[in-house]
N, C-alpha and C positions, 0 to 999 in steps of 0.2 A: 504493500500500500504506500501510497504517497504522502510526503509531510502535512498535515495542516498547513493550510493558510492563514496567519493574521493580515488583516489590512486596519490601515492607519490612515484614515482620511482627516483633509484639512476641518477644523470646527466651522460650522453655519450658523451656530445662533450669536447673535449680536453680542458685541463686545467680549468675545471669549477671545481669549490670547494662548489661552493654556494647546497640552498638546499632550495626546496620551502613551506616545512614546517617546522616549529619548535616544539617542544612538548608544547610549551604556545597555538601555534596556533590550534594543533591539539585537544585540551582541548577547544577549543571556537566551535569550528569547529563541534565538538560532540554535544555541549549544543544548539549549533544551529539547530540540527537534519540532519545531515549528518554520517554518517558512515566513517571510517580512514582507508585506506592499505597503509603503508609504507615499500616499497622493506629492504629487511634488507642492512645495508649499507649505505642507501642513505645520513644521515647528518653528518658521518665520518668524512667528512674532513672537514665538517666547527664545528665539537666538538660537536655535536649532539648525540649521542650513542643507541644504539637499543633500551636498557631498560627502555630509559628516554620518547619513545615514547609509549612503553607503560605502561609505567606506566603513561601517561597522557590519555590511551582510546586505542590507534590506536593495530590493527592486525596487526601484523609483518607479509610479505612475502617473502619466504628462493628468490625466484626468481622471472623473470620479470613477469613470463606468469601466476605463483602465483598473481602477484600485479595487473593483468591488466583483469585476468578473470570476475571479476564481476564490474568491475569499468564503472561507469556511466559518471564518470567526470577525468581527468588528471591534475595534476597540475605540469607543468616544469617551471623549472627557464629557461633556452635556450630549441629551439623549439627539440620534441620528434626525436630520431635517428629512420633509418629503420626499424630495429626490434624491436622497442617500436610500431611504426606505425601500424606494419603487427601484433602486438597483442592484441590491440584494439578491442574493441569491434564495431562491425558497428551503427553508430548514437553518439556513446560516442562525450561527450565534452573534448576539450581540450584547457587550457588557461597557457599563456607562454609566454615572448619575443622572437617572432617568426622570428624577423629578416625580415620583411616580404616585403621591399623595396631588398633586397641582397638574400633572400634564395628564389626564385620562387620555386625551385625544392620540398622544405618541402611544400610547400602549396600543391601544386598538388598531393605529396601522400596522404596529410590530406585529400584532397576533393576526391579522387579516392574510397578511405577505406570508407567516407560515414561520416567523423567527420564534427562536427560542431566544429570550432575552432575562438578561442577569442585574435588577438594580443594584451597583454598589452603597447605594445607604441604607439596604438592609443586611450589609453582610455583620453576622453578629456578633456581640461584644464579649467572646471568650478570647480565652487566650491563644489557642489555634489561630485566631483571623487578626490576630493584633496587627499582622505584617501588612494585611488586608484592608485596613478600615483607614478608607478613604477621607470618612466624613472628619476623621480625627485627624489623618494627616493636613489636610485641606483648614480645618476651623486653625489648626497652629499658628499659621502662616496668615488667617484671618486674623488672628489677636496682636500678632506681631503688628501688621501692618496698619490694625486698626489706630494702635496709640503714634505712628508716624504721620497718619494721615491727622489724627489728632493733634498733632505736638503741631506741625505745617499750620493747622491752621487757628492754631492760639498765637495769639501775639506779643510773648512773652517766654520767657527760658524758660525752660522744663528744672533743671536742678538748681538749688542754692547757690550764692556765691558770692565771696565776699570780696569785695573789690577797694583798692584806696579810696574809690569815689562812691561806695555806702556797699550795703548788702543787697542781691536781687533774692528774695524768698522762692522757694521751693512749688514749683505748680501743686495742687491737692486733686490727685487722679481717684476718683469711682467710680468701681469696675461691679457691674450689677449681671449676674450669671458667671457662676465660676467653673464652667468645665472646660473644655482643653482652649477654647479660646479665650476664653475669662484667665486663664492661669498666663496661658503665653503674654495675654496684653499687662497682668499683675505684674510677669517677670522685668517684660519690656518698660515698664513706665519708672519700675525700683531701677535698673542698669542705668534708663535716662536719669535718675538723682527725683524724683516725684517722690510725694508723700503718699502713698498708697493708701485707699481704703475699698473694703470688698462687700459683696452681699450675695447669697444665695440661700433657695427653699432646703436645700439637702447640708443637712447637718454632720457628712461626712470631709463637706469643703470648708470649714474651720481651720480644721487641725494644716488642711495645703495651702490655706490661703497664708495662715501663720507663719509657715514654712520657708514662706516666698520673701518675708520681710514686709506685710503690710498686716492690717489692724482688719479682726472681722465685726461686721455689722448686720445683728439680724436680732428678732425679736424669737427668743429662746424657750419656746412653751411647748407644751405635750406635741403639740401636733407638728412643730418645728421638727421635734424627735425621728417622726415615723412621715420624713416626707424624700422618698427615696424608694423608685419602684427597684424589683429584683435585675432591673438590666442596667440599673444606674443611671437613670434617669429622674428629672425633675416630676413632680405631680402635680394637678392643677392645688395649690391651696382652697381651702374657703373662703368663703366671702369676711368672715371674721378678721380672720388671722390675716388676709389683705388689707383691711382697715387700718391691723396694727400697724401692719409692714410699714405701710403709706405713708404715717402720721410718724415713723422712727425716719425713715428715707426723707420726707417732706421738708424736715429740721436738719438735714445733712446735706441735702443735695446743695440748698442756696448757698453754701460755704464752697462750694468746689469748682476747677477751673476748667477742668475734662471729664464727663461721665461717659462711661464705654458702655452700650447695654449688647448682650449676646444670649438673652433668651430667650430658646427654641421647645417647641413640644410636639414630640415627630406626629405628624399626619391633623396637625390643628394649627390655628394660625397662632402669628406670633402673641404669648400676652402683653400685653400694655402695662409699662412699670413709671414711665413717666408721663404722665399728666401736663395738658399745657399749663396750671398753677404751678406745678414742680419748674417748668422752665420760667416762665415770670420771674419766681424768685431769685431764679439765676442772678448771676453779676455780669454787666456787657463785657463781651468777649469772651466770654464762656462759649466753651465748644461741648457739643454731643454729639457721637460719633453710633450711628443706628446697623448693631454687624446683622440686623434680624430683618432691614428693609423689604429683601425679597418674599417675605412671610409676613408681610404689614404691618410690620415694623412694631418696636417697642417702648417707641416714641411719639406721643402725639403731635402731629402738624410735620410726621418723615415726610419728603419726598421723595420717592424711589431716582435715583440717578441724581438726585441734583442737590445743592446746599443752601437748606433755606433759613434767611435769617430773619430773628424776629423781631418784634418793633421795639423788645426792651436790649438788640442788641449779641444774642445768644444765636450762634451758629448750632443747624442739625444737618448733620452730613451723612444721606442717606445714598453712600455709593455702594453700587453691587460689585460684588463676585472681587471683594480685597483677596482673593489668592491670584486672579487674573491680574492684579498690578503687581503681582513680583510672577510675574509669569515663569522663567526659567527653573526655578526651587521648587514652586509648584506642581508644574509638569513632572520633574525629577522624580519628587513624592509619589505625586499619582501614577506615574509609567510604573513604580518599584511595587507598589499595590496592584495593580495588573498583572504584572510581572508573578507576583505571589500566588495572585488566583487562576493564572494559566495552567499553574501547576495539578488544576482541581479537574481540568479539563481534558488531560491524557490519562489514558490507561498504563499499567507499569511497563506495555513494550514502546510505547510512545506512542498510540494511535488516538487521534481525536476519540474518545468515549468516556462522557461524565457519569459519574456517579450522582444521578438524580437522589438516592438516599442520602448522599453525603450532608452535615449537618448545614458546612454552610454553604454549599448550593442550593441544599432546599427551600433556607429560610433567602437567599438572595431570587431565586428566581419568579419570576411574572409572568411572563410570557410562552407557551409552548401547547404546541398542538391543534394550533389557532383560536387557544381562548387567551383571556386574562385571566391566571390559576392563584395568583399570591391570596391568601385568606381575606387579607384586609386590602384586596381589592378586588377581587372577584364580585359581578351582581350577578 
């Protein structure tokens, strides 16, 4: 039998830079016994170059219907556009951040066309798939970038400093959600010299928020205890215990100069943690920085794509997809995540043959047989 095919087409949906192979990966990828097409073009904009891909192995293809003729398997960073769909091969694999809670409509061409398709944000959160979980390596690089794009657009030094000609004070960063991008953005604002302060539902991010060198902030009662599902995830609170939150954050937020919000509730939209009163009280020049926009953000008055400022002065800066502005790292990440789950997708002589039992194919896949099969999306 013949190797599999990956193919590596350039990204279609708006403002994606990223790119789902690298020439490192596409070099593993080979050694692994898979075959490489990469659409010419595709790693451009995150600094990838055609020659670099093959000179690691990969087939350069001038166009899509080049890239997608013999291809057994797909690999996208965001889920494949229509005319990536319609040239598909029938049966072909496809695995991607499909979006798959928000875009029904991609599923259903995938399943019409006859693909078997793989979301990577449900690959699951054991320790097996750690090398896997995109959403993790992706949100890092979100927290990182979110407090740059923050620090950019405060008008004033991020660290203390004391000069002949007086002292500049220390910016006061609140970083509200503290999983992997809430920590990266905690790490990044302590390295820039910020006063760190943090907040989250799950009473297990205390003890890492501490860890990191900032100060945790949350209202500490029974239901604070047990607000932590079994896959480590955030819960929605009650209406109660939001009150509290409210009225503790309400008296903190006006003191600070940057607030990061990064919470997410997978397959709901994003919750609302700041209130346009919370901004009011702001101070001008205050920045908030919305990593939850493309989920509806957890800012009242985000704008998706744009920075809106308000009448008392207070910058929200609702840009999408901060792992797409450091495009190259990003890609790097998600090609190595790929790279990891290709490995699910050969048999031990090296023939394309997944193990649909497998734990996390099973929980990754959506698509196959021509329905939508994932539980929590299936009608």
């Amino acid at each position: 039998m013949s190797m599999a095919v990956i193919a590596v087409t350039r990204e279609r949906r708006a403002g994606e830079t990223r790119v789902a192979a690298t020439p490192e990966t596409v070099k593993k990828l080979i050694a692994a016994g898979f075959s490489v097409t990469v659409e010419a073009g595709a790693g451009t904009a995150a600094s990838y170059v055609d020659s670099e891909y093959q000179a690691a192995g990969a087939t350069l293809a001038n166009d899509l219907k080049g890239a997608l003729a013999t291809a057994d398997i797909l690999f996208k960073v965001r889920a494949p556009a229509d005319d990536e769909i319609a040239a598909l091969k029938t049966g072909a694999i496809v695995v991607a951040l499909l979006n798959p809670h928000q875009d029904r409509a991609t599923l259903d061409a995938l399943a019409a066309r006859g693909a078997t398709a793989f979301a990577m944000e449900f690959v699951p959160r054991i320790t097996r798939a750690q090398v896997m979980d995109a959403l993790s390596s992706q949100a890092n690089l979100a927290g990182y970038r979110a407090v740059i794009e923050g620090a950019e657009a405060y008008g004033k030094a991020m660290p203390m400093m004391m000069t002949a000609a007086g002292t500049v004070a220390a910016a006061k960063v609140f970083v509200m959600g503290v999983g992997v991008a809430g920590l990266q953005a905690i790490a990044t604002a302590r390295r820039l010299g910020a006063v760190v302060t943090a907040t989250d539902v799950r009473p297990a991010t205390k003890e890492q928020v501490e860890s990191l060198g900032a100060k945790f902030l949350a209202v500490e009662d029974e239901e604070f205890k047990n607000a932590q599902t079994a896959g480590g995830y955030a819960k929605e609170m009650s209406q109660e215990y939001q009150a509290k939150q409210a009225e503790l954050v309400a008296s903190h937020i006006a003191k600070q100069d940057i607030v990061i919000t990064t919470a997410l509730i997978p397959g709901r939209p994003a919750p609302r943690l700041v209130s346009a009163a919370h901004v009011a009280s702001m101070k001008p020049g205050s920045v908030i920085v919305d990593l939850a926009v493309e989920q509806g953000g957890n800012v009242e008055g985000v704008k998706l794509g744009e920075v809106a400022e308000t009448a008392n002065g207070v910058k929200i800066l609702g840009r999408p997809n901060l792992p797409g502005r450091i495009a190259a790292d990003a890609s790097a990440l998600y090609a190595r995540n790929l790279l990891a789950f290709s490995g699910l997708l050969l048999n031990k002589e090296g023939q394309l043959a997944p193990d649909f039992e497998d734990e996390i194919l099973k929980a990754a896949l959506v698509t196959q047989g021509g329905k939508v099969v994932h539980p929590q999306l299936a009608s």
